[in-house]
N, C-alpha and C positions, 0 to 999 in steps of 0.2 A: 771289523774296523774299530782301533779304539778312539774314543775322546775321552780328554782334546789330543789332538797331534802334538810331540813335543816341542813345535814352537810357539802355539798354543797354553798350553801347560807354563812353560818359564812366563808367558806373558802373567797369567795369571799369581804365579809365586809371586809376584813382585809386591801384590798388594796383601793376599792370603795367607794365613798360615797350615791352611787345610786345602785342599785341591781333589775333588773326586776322580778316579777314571773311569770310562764305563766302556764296555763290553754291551751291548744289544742283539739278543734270539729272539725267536717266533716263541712264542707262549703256544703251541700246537702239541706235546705229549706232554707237558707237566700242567699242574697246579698248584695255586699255595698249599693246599691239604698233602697231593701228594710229596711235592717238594720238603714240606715240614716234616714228615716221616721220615724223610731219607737225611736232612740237616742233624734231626734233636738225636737217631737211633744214637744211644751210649753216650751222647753230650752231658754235663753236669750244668751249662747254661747256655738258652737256647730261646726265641721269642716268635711268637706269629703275631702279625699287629696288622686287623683289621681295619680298613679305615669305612667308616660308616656318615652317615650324610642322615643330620635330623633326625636321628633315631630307629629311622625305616630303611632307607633307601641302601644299598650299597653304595661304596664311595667308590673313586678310580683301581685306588691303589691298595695293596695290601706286600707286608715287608717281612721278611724273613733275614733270621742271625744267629750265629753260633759264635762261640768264644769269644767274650768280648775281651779285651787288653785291661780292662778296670774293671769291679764290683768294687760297690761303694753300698755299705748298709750301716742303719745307725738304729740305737734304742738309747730313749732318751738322750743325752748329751756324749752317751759312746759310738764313735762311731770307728768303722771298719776301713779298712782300704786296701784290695786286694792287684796285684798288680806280677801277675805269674805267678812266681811261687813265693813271691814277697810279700809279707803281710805285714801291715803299719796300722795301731790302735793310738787313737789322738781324742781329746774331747774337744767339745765345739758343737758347733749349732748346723744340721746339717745343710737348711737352706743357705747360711750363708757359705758353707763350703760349695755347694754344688754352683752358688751362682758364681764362685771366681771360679771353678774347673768351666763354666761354660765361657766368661769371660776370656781365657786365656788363647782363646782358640777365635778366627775370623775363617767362615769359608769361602772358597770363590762361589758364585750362580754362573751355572750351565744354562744354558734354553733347553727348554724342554724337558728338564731331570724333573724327576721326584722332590718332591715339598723336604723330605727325609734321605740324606744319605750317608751320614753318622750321626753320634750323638748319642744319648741318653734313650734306655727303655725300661722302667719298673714301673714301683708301684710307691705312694705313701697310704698307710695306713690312717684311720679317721683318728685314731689316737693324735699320729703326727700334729694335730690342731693346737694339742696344747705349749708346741714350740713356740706358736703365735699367738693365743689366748689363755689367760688364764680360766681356766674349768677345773671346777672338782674332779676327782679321779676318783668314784664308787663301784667303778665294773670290775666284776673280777679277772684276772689277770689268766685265761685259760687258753693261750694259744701260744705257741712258743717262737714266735715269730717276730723278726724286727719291726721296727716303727716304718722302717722304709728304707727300698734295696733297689738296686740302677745299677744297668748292665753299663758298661760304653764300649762302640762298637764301631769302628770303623772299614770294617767289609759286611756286606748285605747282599741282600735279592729286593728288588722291589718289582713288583707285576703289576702292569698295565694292562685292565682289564678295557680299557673302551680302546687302545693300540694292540691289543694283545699281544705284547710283549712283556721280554723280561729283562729289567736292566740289570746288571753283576757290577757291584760298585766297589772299589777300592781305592780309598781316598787316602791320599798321602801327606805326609806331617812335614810340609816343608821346613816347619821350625826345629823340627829334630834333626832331618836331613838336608843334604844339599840337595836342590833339585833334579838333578841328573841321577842320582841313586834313588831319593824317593822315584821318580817317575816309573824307574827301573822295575821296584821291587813292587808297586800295585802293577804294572804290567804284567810281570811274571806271574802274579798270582791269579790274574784273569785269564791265563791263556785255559783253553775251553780241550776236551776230552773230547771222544767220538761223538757223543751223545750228547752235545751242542749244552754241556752244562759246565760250569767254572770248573777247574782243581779244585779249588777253597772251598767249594758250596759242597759234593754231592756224594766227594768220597766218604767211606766209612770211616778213615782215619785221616784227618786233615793233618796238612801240611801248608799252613798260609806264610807267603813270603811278607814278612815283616819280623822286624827284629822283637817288638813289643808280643805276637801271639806265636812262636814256635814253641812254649812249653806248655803244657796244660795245666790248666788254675789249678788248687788244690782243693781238697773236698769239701765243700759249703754247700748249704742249702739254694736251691736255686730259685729264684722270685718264681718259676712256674709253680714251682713247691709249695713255697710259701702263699701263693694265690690260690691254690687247690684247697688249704687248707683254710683261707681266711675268708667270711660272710659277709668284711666290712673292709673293704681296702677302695683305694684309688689307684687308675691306672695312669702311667705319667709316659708319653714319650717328645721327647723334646729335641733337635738340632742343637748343633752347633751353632748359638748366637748369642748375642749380650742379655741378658736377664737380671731378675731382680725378683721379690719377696712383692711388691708394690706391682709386678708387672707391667710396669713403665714402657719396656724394650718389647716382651715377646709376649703372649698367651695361649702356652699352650690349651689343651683342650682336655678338659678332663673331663672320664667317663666315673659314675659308681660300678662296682660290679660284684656279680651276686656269685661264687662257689663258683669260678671259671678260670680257667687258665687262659684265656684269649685277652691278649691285651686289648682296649678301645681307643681309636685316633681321635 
């Protein structure tokens, strides 16, 4: 069964520009591990995002994403903007770019959903500090890797570890579409295989119903890459919500992390 129902749904466009739908399985043959194998095999961008509690403890949820609709990476005041096979090179400052791509977007709240159900997953680098302070620059320059790279992603997995379930989310852009085709096309792309897993999530060659991910991004390094390869990075995953540089509106949660490709919630 999906939520919301579509009179449900138009309720919500009315105020949103973003609307989740979701799909709900029994977490009983998969996990994030195994799921993660079967998303990233042959992906060029791909994320598992732990969500962790205090340091020790496991958290509820953990999220899984393939293809996302934007890569957005910047060094120093170059920044990138990848958007299928379209690519856009601009200078500018990237917090304040990322905080109007979050601004531009309002999502509905479900009961019961995920903290997370589009939105931003990368990393910034400790360098990225000096967009906001000025610091000497003596370290040498020996990783070939942006200052700081962010998927966005609007279909996921998120698993509920204390429900054990799995919610299949596909959130629709009422602001692009009308809401009768958006509701349309994350529905379509929720409908579920034998094996009680999304189309979008598990096939080897995806095919997600949305206008923004039917072609595949073009060749870049992907933040898991780029995290494997860097000893001093930030992990950054953030919603869709109003923010700022100040953090006035939201704060995220940021972990340090050491030679890992695992993101930290």
């Amino acid at each position: 069964m999906l939520r919301p129902d579509r009179k449900e749904f138009d309720r919500l466009a009315q105020s949103a520009t973003l609307v989740p739908v979701v799909q709900t399985v029994t977490a009983d043959l998969q996990t994030p591990v195994s799921a993660f194998l079967s998303l990233a095999d042959g992906e060029k961008h791909a994320f598992l995002l732990e969500s962790v509690e205090g340091g020790e403890k496991v958290g509820r949820y953990t999220f899984l994403g393939i293809r996302p609709y934007m890569v957005v990476s910047a060094t120093d005041d170059h920044l990138v903007v990848d958007r299928g096979r379209k690519r856009e090179r601009r200078q500018g400052d990237i917090f304040d770019f990322t905080a109007r791509l979050l601004k531009d977007h309002q999502p509905a709240k479900l009961p019961d959903l995920p903290p997370f159900t589009c939105g931003a997953v990368g990393f910034f680098s400790y360098d990225a500090v000096r967009r906001i302070e000025k610091i000497p620059a003596t370290a040498k320059i020996d990783l070939k890797i942006p200052h700081c790279m962010l998927m966005f992603f609007d279909r996921l997995l998120a698993f509920d570890h204390v429900r054990k379930q799995i919610y299949i989310i596909a959130t629709a852009n009422v602001r692009d579409e009308k809401a009768p085709q958006a509701y349309a096309l994350s529905a379509t792309s929720l409908c579920l295989r034998r094996d009680s897993m999304p189309a979008f999530a598990l096939q080897r060659r995806v095919q997600i119903a949305s206008p923004s991910n039917l072609s595949r991004l073009p060749a870049a390094r992907t933040s898991s890459t780029a995290l494997k390869k860097s000893k001093n990075t930030f992990a950054l995953a953030t919603p869709f919500r109003s923010s700022s540089r100040s953090g006035t509106n939201s704060s995220p949660a940021w972990r340090p992390l050491r030679s890992t490709a695992l993101c930290a919630w």
